[in-house]
KOLKOLZA-862828 format. One record per atom (N, C-alpha, C): z, x, y. Coordinates in pm, whole numbers, padded with zeros to 5 digits, always signed. Layout:
BEGIN
ZXY ...
//
This chain:
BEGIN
+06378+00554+00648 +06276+00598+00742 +06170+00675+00666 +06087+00608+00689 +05937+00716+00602 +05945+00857+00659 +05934+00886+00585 +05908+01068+00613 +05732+01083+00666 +05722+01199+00768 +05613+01214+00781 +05527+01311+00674 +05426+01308+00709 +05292+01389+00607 +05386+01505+00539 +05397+01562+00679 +05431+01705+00631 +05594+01743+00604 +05644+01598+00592 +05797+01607+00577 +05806+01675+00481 +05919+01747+00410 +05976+01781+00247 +06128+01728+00267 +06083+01617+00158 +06223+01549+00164 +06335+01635+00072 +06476+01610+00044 +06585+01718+00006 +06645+01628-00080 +06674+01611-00185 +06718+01533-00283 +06904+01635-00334 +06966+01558-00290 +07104+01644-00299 +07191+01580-00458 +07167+01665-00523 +07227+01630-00683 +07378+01714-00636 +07470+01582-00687 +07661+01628-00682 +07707+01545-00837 +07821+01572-00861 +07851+01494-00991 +07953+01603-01045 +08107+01527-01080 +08183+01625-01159 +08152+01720-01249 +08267+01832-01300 +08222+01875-01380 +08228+01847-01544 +08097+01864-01565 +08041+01747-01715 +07972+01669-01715 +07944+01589-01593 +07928+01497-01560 +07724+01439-01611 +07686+01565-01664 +07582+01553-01666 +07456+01613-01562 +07471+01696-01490 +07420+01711-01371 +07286+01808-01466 +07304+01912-01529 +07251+02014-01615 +07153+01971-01738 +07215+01828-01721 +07123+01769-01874 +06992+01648-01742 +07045+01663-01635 +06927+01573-01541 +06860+01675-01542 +06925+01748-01471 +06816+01870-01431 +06721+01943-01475 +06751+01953-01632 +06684+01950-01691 +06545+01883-01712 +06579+01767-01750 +06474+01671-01728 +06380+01635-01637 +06442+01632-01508 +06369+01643-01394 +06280+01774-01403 +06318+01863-01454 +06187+01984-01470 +06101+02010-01539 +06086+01864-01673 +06023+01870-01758 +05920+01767-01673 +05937+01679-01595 +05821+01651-01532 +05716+01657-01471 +05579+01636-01527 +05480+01723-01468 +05472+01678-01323 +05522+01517-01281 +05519+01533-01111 +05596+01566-01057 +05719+01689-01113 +05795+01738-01001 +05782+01848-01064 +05657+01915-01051 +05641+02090-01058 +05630+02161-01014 +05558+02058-00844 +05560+02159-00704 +05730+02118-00608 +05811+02171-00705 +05986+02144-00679 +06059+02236-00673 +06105+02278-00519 +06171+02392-00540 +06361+02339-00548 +06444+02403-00665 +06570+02373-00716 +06629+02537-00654 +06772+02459-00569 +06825+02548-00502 +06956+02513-00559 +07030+02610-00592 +07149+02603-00692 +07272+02695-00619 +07355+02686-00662 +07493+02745-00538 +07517+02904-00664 +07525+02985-00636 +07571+03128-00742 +07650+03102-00840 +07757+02993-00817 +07828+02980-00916 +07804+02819-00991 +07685+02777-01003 +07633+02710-01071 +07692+02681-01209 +07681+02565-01246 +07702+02562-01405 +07551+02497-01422 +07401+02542-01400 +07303+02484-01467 +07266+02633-01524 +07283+02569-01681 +07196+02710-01782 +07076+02702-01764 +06964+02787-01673 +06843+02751-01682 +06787+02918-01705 +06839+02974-01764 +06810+03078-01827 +06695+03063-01895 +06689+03002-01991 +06607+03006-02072 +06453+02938-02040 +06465+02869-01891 +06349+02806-01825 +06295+02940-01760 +06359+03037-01690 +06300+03156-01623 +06187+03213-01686 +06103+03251-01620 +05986+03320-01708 +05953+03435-01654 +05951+03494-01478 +05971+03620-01422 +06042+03579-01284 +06004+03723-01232 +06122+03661-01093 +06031+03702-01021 +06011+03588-00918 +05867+03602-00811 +05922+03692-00705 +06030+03676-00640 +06057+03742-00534 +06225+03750-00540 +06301+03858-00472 +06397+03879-00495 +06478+03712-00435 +06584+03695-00562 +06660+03551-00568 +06617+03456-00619 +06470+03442-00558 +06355+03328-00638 +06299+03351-00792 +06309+03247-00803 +06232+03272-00989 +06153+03162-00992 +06076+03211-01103 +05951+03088-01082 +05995+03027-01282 +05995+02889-01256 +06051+02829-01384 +05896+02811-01446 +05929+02794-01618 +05778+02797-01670 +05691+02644-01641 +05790+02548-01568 +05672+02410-01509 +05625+02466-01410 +05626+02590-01327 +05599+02580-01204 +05676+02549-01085 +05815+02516-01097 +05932+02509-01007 +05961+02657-00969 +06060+02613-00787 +06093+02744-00825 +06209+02739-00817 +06313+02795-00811 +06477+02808-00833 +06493+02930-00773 +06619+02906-00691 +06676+03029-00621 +06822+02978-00640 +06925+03077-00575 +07050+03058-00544 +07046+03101-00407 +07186+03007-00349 +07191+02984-00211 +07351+03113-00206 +07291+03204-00111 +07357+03339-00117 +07460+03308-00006 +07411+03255+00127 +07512+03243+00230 +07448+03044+00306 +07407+03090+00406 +07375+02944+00487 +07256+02918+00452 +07264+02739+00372 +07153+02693+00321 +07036+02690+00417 +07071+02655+00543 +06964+02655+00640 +06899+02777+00630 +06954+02883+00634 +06865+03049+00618 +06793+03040+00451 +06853+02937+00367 +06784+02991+00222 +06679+02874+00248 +06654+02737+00294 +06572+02697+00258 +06445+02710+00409 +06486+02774+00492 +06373+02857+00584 +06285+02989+00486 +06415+03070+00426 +06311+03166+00402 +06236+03070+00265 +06270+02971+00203 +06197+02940+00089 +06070+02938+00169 +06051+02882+00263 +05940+02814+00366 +05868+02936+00386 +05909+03054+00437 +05857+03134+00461 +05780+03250+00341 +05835+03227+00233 +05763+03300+00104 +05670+03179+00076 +05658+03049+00091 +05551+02996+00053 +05411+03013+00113 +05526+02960+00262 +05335+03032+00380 +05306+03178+00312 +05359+03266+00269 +05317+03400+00274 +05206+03418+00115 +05287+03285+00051 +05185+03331-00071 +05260+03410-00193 +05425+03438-00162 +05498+03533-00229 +05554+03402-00374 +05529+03272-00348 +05595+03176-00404 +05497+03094-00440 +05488+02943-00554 +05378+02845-00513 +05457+02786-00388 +05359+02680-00355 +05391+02566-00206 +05485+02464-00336 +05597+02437-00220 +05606+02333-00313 +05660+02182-00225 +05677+02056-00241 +05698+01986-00237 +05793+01831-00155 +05921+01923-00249 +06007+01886-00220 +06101+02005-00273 +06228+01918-00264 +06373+02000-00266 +06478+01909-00360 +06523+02002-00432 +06631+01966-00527 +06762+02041-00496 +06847+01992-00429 +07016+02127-00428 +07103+02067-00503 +07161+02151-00582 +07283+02090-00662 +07406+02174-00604 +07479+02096-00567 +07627+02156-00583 +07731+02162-00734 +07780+02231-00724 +07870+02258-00854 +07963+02133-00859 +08054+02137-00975 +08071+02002-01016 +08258+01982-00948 +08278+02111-00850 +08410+02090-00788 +08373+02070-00628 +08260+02052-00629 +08265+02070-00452 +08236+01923-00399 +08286+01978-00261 +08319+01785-00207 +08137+01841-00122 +08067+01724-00155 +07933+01730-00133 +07884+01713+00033 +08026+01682+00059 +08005+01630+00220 +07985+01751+00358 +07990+01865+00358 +07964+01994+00455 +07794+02038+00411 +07788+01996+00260 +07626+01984+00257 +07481+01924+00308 +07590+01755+00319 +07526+01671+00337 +07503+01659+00504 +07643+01719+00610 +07654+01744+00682 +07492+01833+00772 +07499+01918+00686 +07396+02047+00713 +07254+02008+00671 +07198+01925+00561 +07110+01909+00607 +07084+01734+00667 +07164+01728+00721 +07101+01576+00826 +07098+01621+00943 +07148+01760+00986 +07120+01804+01100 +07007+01923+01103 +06978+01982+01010 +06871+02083+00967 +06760+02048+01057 +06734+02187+01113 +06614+02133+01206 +06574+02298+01272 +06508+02363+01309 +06413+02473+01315 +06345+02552+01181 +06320+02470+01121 +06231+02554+00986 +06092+02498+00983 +06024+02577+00927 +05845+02556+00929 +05809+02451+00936 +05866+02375+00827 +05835+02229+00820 +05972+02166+00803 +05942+02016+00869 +06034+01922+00863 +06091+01867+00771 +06270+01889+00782 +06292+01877+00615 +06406+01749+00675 +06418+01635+00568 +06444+01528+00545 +06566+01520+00402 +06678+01491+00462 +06765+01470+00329 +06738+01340+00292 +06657+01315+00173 +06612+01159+00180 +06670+01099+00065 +06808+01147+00003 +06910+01093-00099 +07002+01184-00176 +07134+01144-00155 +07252+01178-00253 +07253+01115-00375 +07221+01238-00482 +07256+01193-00645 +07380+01214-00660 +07442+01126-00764 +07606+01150-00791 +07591+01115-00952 +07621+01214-01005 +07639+01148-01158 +07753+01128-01196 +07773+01024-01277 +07969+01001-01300 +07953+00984-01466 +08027+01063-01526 +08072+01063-01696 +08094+00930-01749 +08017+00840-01788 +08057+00721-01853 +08178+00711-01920 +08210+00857-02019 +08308+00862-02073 +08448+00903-02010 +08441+00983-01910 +08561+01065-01868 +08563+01009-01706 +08484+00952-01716 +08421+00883-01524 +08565+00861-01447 +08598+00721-01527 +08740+00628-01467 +08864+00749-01481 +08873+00815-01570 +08997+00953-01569 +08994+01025-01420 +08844+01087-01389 +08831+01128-01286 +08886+01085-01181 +08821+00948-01162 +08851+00865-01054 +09003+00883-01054 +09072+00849-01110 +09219+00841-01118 +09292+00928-01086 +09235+01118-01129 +09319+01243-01121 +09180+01325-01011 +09105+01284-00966 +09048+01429-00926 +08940+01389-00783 +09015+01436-00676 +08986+01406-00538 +08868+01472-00552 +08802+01577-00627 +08635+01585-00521 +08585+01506-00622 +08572+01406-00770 +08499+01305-00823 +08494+01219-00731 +08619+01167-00629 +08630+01053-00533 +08539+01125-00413 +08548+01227-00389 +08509+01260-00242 +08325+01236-00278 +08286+01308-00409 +08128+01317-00450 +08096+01122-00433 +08131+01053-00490 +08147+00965-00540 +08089+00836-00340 +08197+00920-00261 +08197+00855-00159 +08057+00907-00061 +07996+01004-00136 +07875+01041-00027 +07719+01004-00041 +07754+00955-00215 +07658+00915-00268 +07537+00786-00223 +07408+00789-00221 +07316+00717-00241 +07329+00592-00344 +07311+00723-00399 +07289+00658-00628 +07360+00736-00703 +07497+00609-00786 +07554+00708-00839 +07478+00633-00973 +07474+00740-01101 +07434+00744-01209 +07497+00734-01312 +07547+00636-01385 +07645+00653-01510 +07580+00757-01592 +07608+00859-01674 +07580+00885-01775 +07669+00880-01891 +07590+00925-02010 +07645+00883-02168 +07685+00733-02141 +07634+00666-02101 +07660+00540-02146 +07602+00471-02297 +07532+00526-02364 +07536+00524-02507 +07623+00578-02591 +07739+00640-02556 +07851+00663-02655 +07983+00606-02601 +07987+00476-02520 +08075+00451-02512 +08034+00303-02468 +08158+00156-02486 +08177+00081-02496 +08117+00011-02389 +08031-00081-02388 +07905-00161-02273 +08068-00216-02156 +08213-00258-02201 +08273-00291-02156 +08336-00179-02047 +08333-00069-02110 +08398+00048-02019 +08282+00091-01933 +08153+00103-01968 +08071+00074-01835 +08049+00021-01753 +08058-00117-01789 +08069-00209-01661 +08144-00213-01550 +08300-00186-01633 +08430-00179-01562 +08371-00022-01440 +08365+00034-01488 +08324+00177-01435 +08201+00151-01290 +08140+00105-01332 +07983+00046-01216 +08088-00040-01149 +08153-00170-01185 +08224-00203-01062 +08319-00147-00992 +08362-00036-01027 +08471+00016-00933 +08368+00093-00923 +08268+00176-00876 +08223+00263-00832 +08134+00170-00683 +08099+00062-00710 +08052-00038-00623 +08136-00074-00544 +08293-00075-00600 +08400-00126-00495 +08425+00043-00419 +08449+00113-00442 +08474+00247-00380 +08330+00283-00274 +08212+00227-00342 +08092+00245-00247 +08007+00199-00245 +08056+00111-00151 +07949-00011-00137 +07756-00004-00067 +07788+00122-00037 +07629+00122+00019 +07561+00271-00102 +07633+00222-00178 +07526+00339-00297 +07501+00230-00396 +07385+00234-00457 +07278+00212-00559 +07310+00290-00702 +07436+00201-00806 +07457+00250-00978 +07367+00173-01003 +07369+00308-01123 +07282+00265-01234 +07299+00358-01353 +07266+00322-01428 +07263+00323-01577 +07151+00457-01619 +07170+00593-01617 +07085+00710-01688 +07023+00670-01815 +06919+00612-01831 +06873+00564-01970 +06810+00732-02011 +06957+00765-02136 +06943+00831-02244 +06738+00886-02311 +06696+00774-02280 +06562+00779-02355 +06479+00825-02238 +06487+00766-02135 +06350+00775-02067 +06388+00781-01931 +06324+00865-01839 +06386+00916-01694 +06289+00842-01638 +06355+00725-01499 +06228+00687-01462 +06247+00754-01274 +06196+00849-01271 +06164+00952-01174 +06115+00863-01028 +06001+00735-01037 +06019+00668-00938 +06135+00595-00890 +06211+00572-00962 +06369+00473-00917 +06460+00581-00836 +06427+00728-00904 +06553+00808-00872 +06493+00901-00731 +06340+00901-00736 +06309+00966-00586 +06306+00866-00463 +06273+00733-00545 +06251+00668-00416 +06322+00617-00296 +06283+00615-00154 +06408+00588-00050 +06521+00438-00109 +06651+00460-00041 +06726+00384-00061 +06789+00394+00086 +06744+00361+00160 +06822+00362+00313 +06923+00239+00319 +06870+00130+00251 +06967+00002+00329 +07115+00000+00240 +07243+00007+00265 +07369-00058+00165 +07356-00208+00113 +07326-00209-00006 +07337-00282-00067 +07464-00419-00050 +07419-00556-00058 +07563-00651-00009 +07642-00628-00109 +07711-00616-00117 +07884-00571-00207 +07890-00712-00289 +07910-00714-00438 +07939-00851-00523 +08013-00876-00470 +08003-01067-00483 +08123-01147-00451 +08276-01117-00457 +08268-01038-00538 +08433-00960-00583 +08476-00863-00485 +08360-00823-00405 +08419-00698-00318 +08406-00765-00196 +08328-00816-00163 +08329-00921-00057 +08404-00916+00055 +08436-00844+00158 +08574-00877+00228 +08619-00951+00327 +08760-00978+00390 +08783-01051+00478 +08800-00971+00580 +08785-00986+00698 +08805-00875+00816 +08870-00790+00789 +08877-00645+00776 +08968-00562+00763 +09012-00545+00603 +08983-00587+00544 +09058-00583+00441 +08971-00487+00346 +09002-00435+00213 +08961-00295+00151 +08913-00347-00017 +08788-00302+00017 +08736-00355-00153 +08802-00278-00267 +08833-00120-00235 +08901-00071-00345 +08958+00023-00287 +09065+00096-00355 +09174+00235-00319 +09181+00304-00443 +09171+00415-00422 +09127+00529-00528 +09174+00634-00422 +09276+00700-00494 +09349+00817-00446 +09348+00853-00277 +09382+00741-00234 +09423+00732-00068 +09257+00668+00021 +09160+00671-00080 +09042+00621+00018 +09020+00461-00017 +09010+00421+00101 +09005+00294+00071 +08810+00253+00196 +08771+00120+00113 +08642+00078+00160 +08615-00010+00235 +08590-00055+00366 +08603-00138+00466 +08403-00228+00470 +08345-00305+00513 +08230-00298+00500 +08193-00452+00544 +08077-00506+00623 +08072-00601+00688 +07942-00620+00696 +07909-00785+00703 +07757-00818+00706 +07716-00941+00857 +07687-00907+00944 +07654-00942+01031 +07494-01036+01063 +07500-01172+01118 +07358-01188+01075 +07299-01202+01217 +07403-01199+01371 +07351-01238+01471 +07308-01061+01499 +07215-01061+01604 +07167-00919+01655 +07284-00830+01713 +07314-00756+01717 +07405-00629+01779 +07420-00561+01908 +07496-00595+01995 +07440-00495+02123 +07486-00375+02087 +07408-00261+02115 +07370-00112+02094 +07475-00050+02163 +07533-00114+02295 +07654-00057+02396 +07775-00050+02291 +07772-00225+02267 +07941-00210+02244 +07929-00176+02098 +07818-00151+02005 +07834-00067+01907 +07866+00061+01899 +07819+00105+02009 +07831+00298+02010 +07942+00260+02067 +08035+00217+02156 +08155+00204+02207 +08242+00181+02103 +08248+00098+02005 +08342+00083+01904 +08347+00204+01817 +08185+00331+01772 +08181+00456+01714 +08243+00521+01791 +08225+00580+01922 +08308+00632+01978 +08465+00642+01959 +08502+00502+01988 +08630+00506+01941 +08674+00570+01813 +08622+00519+01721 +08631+00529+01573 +08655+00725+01551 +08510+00809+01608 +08499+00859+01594 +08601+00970+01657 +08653+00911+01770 +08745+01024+01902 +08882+01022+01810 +08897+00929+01755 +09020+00873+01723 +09104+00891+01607 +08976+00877+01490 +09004+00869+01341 +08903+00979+01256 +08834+01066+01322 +08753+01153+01271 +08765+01183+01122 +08938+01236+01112 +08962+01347+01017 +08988+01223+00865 +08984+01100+00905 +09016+01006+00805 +08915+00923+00739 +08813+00976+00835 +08651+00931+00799 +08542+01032+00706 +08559+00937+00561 +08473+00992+00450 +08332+00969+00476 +08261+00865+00509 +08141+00792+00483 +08083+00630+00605 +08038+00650+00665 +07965+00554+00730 +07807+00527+00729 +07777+00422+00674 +07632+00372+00658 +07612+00264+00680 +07508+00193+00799 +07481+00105+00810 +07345+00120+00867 +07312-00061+00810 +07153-00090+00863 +07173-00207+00938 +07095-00194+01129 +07145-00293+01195 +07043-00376+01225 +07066-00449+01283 +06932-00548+01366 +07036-00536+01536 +06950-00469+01585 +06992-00456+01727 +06896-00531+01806 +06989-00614+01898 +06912-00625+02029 +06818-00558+02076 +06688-00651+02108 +06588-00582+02177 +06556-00444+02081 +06570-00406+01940 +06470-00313+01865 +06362-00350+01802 +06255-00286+01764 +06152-00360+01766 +06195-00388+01562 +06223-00313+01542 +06335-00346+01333 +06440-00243+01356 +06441-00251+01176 +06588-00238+01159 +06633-00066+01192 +06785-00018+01241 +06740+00093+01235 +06897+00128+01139 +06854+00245+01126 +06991+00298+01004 +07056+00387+01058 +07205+00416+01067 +07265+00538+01123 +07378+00596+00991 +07429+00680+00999 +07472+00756+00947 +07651+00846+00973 +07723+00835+00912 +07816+00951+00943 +07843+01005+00743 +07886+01110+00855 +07931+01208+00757 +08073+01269+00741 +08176+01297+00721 +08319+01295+00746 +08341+01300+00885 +08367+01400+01001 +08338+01342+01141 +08219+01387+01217 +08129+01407+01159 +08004+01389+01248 +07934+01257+01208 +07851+01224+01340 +07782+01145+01332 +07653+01152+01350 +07589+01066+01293 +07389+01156+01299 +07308+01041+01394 +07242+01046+01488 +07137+00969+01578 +07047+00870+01455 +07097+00766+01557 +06974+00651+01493 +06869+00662+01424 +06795+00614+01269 +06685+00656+01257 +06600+00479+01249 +06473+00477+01326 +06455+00325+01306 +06355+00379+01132 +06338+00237+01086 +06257+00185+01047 +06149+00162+01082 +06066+00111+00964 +05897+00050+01002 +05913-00109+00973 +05983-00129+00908 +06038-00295+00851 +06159-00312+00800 +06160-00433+00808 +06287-00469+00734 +06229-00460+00580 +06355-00423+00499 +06349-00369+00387 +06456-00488+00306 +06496-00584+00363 +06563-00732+00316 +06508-00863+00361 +06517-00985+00317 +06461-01078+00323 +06431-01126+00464 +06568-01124+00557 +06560-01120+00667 +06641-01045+00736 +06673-01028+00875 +06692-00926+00973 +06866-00965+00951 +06933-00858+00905 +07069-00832+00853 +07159-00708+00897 +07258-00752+00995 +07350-00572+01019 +07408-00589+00881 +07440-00485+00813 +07541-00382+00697 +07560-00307+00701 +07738-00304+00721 +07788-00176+00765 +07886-00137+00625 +07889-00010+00603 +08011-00004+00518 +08042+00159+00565 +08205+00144+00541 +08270+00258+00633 +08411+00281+00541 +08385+00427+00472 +08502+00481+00368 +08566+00563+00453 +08685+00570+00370 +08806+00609+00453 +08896+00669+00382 +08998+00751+00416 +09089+00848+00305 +09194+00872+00392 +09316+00830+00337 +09445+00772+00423 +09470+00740+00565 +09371+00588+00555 +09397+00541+00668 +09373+00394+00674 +09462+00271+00701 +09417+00130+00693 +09331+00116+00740 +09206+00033+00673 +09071-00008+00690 +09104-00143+00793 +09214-00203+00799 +09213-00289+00875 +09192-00233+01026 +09242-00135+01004 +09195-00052+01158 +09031-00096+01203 +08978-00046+01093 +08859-00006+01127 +08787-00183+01186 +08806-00298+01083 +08765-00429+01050 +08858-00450+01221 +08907-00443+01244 +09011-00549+01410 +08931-00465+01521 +08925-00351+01515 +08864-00280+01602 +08672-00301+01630 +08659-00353+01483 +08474-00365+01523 +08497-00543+01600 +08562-00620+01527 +08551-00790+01578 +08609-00759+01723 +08693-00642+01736 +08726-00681+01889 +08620-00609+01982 +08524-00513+01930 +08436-00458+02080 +08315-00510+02014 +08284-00504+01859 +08165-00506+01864 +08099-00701+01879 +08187-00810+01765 +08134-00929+01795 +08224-01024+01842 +08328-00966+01855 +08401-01083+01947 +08485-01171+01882 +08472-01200+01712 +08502-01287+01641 +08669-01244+01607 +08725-01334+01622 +08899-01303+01561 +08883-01256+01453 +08984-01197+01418 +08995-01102+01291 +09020-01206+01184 +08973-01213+01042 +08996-01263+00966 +08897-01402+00926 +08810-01365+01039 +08684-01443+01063 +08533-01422+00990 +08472-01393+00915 +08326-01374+00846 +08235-01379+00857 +08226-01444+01014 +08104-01502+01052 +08036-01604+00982 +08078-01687+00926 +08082-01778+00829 +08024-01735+00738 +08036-01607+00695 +07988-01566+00503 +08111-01528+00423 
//
């Protein structure tokens, strides 16, 4: 969904710890088009940006030497990024832009992500308009294997980001991007090129889930990958949607299976909308429809994909063919 004029979109950086989050961030502040960028960091941060500080504009806030500003988030982000709003109107801060929050490299990113898709009484209209996830090229797949918030970050993500993929084997990357594709099918990997940050790829919207390779592909119900109890359910629909028995099948989903629900993203073609529109969950909340201005794929396509953490996905796959299209389970709609 385009953001309006006066939107400030919220760019949410998560990623284990190591993972590289401190060496982006970096970078991202060496850019002269993200200087009107205010970076909101949790107290117990691991970004050294000490040495970027140059004075401290207002108590918490510091003004970095590009012109960013950086604070730490003391209690409720909603109160830190109002008052950011409010030292800018005042003149105590520059204006700035947009929004950068990083969470530390143990936190499950999802009560964040929660808070700002519902964010709403501050000066101006603020827009979470993408989850960064960086994953260790080198130590990535270990993670995956031993450490539930790499899986939990991993599952909330937009765009996850390999990094150091120049010190390690083009084969162990690949392997790594496809299981990160099978674990999450509606985020956008890619490859951190070492040399050169390309800042339009990594700000720009990514609303639609991507179709899952032939390898992940699934049959009704069935789970592209399992990684420490979460498994990935996800479906491509090409006839239109009725809007009833869709929210009737969320409902269910949602009354029912809340506490087992990591991640829901889909882009639909509904009956009678004028395009496509995108909805959202977040472990058990769910966020109101946002439409579109166009379709953003070749042609008019539902994609749904819906993560999960100890609970059969076949649940999820029998339960949509039975309210939402009618089709017997184990059926594809002929894809």
């Amino acid at each position: 969904m385009a953001a309006g004029d006066d939107t400030v979109e919220v760019f949410l950086l998560s990623g284990f710890l190591g993972s590289g989050k401190t060496s982006l961030i970096r970078r991202l502040l060496n850019e002269p088009a993200l200087a009107d960028t205010a970076l909101i960091i949790n107290e117990f941060g691991e970004i050294g940006l000490d040495q970027l500080f140059v004075r401290s504009a207002v108590e918490n806030t510091l003004l970095l030497e590009n012109g960013c500003v950086c604070c730490s988030i003391r209690g409720d982000l909603t109160d830190t990024i109002g008052e950011l709003f409010v030292r800018a109107g005042n003149g105590e801060i520059p204006a700035f832009s947009r929004i950068i929050v990083e969470t530390t490299g143990l936190a499950d990113p999802a009560p964040v992500v929660a808070e700002l898709r519902r964010l709403s009484g501050t000066p101006r209209p603020v827009r979470l308009a993408k989850v960064i996830v960086t994953v260790d090229g080198v130590l990535g797949p270990e993670h995956i294997r031993t450490c539930d918030e790499a899986v939990a970050q991993i599952a909330q993500a937009d765009l996850c980001l390999i990094t150091k993929a120049d010190i390690v084997d083009a084969n162990i990357v690949n392997a790594l991007a496809d299981s990160l594709r099978g674990m999450n099918p509606a985020a956008r990997v890619a490859i951190l090129d070492p040399g050169a940050l390309d800042i339009a790829s990594l700000l720009a919207p990514e609303p639609v889930p991507p179709a899952p390779p032939r390898a992940y592909r699934l049959r009704q119900g069935g789970a592209a990958a399992r990684h420490r109890g979460v498994a990935t359910w996800s479906r491509e629909v090409e006839e239109p949607l009725g809007w009833a028995k869709l929210r009737d099948w969320l409902d269910l989903l949602y009354s029912l299976r809340a506490p087992n629900l990591i991640r829901m993203k889909a882009l639909l073609n509904l009956e009678g909308a004028a395009g496509p529109v995108v909805i959202h969950g977040v472990g058990p909340l769910f966020g109101w429809p946002e439409p579109l201005d166009s379709w953003p794929t070749a042609r008019p396509l539902s994609r749904l994909v819906v993560i999960t953490r100890n609970m059969p996905v076949d649940v999820v796959g029998r339960s949509f063919e039975a309210i939402v299209t009618g089709h017997p389970a184990g059926v594809e709609n002929g894809r």
